[in-house]
C-alpha positions as CSV (number, residue, x, y, z in Angstrom):
1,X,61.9,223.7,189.5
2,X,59.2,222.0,191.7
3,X,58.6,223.8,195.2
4,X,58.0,221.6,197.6
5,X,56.1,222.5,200.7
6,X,55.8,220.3,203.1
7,X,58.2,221.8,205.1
8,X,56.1,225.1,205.8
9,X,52.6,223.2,205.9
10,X,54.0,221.4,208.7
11,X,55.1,224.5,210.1
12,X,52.2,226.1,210.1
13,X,50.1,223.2,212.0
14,X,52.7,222.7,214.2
15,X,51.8,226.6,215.3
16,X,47.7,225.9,215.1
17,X,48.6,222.5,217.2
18,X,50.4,224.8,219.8
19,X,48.0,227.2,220.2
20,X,45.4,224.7,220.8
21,X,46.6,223.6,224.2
22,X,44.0,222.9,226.7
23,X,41.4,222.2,224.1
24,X,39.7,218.5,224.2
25,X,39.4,215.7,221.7
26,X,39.5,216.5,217.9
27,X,39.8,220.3,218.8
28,X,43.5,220.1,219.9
29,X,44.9,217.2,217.0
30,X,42.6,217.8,213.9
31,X,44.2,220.6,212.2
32,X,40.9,221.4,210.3
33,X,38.7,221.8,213.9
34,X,41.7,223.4,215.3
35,X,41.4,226.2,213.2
36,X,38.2,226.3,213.7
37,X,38.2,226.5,217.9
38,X,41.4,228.9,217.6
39,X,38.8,231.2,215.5
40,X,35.7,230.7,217.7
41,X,38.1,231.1,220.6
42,X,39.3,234.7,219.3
43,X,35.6,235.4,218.4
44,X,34.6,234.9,222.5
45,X,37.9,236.4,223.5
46,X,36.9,239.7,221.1
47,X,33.2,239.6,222.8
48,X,34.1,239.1,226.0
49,X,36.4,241.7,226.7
50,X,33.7,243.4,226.2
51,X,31.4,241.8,228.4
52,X,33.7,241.4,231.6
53,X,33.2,246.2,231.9
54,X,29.2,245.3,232.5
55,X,29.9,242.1,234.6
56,X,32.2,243.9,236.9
57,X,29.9,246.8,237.0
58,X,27.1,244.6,238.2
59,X,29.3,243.3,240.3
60,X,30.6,246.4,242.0
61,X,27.1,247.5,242.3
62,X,25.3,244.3,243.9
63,X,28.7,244.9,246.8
64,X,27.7,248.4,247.5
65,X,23.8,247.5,247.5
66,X,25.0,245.1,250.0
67,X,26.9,247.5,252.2
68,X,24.3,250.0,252.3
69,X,21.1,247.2,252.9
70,X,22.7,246.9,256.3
71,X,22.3,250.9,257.1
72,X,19.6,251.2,255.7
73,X,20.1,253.2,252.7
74,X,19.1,252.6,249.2
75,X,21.7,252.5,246.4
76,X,19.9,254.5,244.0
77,X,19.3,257.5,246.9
78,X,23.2,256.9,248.1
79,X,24.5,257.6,243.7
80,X,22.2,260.4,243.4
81,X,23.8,262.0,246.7
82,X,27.4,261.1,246.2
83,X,26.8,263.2,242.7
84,X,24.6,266.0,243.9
85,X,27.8,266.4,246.3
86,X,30.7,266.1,243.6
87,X,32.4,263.1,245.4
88,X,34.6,261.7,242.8
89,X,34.5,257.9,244.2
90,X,33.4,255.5,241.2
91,X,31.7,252.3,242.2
92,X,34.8,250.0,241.8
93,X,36.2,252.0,244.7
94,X,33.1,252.2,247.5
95,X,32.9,248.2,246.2
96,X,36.6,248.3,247.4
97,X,35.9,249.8,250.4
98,X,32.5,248.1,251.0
99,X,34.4,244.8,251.2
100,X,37.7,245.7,252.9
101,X,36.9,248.6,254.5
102,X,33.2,248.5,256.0
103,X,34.0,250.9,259.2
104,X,35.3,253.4,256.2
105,X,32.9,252.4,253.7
106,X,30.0,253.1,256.7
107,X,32.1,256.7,257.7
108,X,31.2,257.6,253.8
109,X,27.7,256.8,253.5
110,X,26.7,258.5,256.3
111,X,28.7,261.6,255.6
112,X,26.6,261.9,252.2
113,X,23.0,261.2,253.6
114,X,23.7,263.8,256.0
């Protein structure tokens, strides 16, 4: 007996369709550039995840640097100390405190160039 199967084919675009929402033009209705986004789009998703630990680094560091430009202190001099001294605050949290809490954030930095 002959299978017939249109019935899964359709399926299956009708998943690739779905999972193209958002995309433009021939990305979102061809089925044969759909696949091909949804896999460049899980390709970017793999690398970036990766990515977005150094970006918010950077970003966590440029904040402190901020912070301590306006006392006066050097970032690099500021890490070494805070170190050297065992205090266990990594640089998302004195970014944290940089932004939201400067009068704290200030309280810190000059208890470790002391």
């Amino acid at each position: 007996m002959r299978v017939k199967r249109g019935t899964t084919v359709r399926a299956k675009h009708r998943k690739l369709i779905t999972s193209t929402k958002g995309f433009r033009t021939l990305r979102r209705t061809n089925i044969k550039r759909a696949r091909e986004a949804i896999l460049k789009a899980g390709q970017y998703a793999y690398r970036d995840r990766r990515n977005k630990k150094r970006s918010f680094r950077a970003l966590w560091i440029n904040r402190i640097n901020a912070a301590l430009t306006g006392l006066g202190i050097k970032y690099n001099s500021f890490i070494k100390k805070i170190t050297d001294q065992k205090i266990e605050l990594d640089r998302k949290v004195l970014a944290q405190l940089a932004v939201e809490h400067p009068t704290v954030f200030e309280q810190i930095a000059k208890q470790v160039i002391k």
